[in-house]
C-alpha positions in Angstrom: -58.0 -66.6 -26.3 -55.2 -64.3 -25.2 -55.9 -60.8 -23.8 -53.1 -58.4 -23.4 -55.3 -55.3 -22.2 -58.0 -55.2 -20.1 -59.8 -51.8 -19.6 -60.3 -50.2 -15.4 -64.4 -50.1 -16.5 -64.0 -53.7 -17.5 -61.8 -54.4 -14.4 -64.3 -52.5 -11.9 -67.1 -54.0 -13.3 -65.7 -58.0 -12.7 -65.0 -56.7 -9.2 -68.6 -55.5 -8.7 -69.5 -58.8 -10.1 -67.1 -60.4 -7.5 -65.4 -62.1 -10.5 -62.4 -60.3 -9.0 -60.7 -58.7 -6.5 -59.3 -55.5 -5.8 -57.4 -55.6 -2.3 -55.8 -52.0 -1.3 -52.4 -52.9 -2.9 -53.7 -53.4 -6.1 -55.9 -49.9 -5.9 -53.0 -48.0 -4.8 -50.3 -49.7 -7.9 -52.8 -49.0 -10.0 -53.3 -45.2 -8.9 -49.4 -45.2 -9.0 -49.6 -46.0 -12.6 -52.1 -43.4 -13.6 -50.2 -41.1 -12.3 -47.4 -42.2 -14.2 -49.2 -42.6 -17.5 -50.3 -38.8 -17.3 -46.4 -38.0 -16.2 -48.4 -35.8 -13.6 -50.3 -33.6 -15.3 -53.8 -32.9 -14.4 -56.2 -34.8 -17.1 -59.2 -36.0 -18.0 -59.8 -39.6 -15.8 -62.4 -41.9 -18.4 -61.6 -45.3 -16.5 -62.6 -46.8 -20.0 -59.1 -45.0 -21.8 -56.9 -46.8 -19.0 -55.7 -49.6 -19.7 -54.3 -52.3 -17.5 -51.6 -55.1 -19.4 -51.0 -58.8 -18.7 -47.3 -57.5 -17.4 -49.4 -54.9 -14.9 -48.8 -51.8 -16.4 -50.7 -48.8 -16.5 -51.4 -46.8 -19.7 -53.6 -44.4 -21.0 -55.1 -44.7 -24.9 -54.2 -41.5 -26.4 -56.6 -38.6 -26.7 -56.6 -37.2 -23.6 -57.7 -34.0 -23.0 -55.9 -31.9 -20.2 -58.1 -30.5 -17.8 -57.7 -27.6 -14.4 -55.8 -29.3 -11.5 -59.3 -29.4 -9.2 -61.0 -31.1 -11.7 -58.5 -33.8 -12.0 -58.2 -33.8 -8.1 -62.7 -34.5 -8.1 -61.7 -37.7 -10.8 -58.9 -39.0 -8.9 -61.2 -39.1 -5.6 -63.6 -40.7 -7.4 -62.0 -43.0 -9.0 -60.6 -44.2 -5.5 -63.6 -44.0 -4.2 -64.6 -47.1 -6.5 -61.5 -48.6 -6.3 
């Protein structure tokens, strides 16, 4: 079987599991990616949309809504809070 995605929720989850690891440098590439897959704009963080690639990079499935910049500030800390 050959998987070319894998989603963050599925990612977190194997960590929780301790299937996997997620050591600081790989928290902070893939915050650097998220970034780069919403070019900067403040949107809607569902970990399930992101999607992480055999290669390592960082994309978002389309469909994401746009949302105010303290909102998207709340999800990012969140999201690094799990990370």
């Amino acid at each position: 079987m050959v998987v070319e995605y894998v989603s963050l929720t599925e990612v977190l989850a194997a960590a929780r599991g301790r299937h996997a690891s997620l050591v600081p440098e790989s928290s902070g590439y893939l915050l650097l990616g998220l970034f780069q897959a919403t070019a900067g704009r403040p949107s809607h963080i569902d970990p399930g949309r992101i999607m992480l690639s055999s290669e390592g990079t960082v994309s978002m499935l389309s469909g994401r809504s746009r949302v105010g910049a303290e909102q998207a500030n709340l999800a990012i800390r969140g999201l690094l809070a799990e990370l």
